[in-house]
N, C-alpha and C positions, 0 to 999 in steps of 0.2 A: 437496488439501484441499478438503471440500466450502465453500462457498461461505460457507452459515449459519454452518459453523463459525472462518470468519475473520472473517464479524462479531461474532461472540459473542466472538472472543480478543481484538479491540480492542474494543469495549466492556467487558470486564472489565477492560483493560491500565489503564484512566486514566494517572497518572502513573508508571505503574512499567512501561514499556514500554521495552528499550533498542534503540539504534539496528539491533544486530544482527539482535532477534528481528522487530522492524519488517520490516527488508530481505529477511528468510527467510517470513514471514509475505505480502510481498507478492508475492516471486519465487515460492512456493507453488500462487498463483494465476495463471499468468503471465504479473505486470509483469516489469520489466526496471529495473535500480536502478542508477544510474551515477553518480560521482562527480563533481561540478564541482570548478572550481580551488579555490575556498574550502574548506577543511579541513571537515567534517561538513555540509558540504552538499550534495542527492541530490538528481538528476531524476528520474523516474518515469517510465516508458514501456508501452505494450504493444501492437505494433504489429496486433495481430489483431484488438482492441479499437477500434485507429483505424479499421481497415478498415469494419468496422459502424457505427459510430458518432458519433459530434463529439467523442469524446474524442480531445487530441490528447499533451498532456503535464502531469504536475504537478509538485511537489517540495516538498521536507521538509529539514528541519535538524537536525542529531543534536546539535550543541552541540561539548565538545570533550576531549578524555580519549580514554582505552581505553573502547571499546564505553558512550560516554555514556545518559545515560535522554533518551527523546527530550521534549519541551515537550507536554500535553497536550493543547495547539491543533493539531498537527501530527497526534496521531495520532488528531485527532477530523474534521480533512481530509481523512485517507485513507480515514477510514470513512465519510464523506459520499460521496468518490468512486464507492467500492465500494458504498455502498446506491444511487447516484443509476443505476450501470450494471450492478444485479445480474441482472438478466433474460438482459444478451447477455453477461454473466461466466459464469453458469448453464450457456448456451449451450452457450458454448465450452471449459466445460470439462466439455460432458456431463453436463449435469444435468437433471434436469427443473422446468421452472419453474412 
C-alpha cells in the first residue's frame, strides 16, 4: 500500500477505525503489531525503520470486545507517526519521495 494512501485511510477513519483494520493497515506498510499482556493493547514495531531512523517503538489500545473501534487519539498517533517518518517509509517501500 502506497504510503499517501494510508494516510488518506487514517485521516478519513476518525472514530470509526476498528482495531483490526488499524493492525492491517499498519502491517500494510511494514510495521509489526504485537500484543501486550493487557487485552487490546498493541506495540508497534518496524524494525527497518529503526535501522534508518530514531524510531524505536510506539503503541496503541484497541479497548475491548470483538474487533473494538479504536479511540481517535490513537489512530491520530499513528498518523502522526507515519507523517513525522514518511520520507524513509516511502523509502522503504519503494517509493519515490
Amino acid at each position: 500500500m502506497p504510503i499517501s494512501d494510508t494516510i488518506q485511510a487514517l485521516e478519513n477513519a476518525g472514530a470509526s477505525m476498528r482495531c483490526a483494520d488499524l493492525q492491517k493497515t499498519l502491517e500494510a506498510i511494514g510495521f509489526e503489531v504485537k500484543d501486550r499482556k493487557k487485552p487490546g493493547h498493541k506495540v508497534v514495531y518496524h524494525s527497518r525503520l529503526s535501522e534508518m531512523s530514531e524510531f524505536t517503538t510506539t503503541s496503541y489500545t484497541c479497548g475491548h470486545g470483538k474487533n473494538p473501534q479504536v479511540k481517535p487519539a490513537y489512530v491520530k498517533k499513528m498518523l502522526g507517526v507515519i507523517r513525522r517518518y514518511e520520507s524513509e517509509l516511502k523509502e522503504l517501500n519503494g517509493e519515490k519521495t
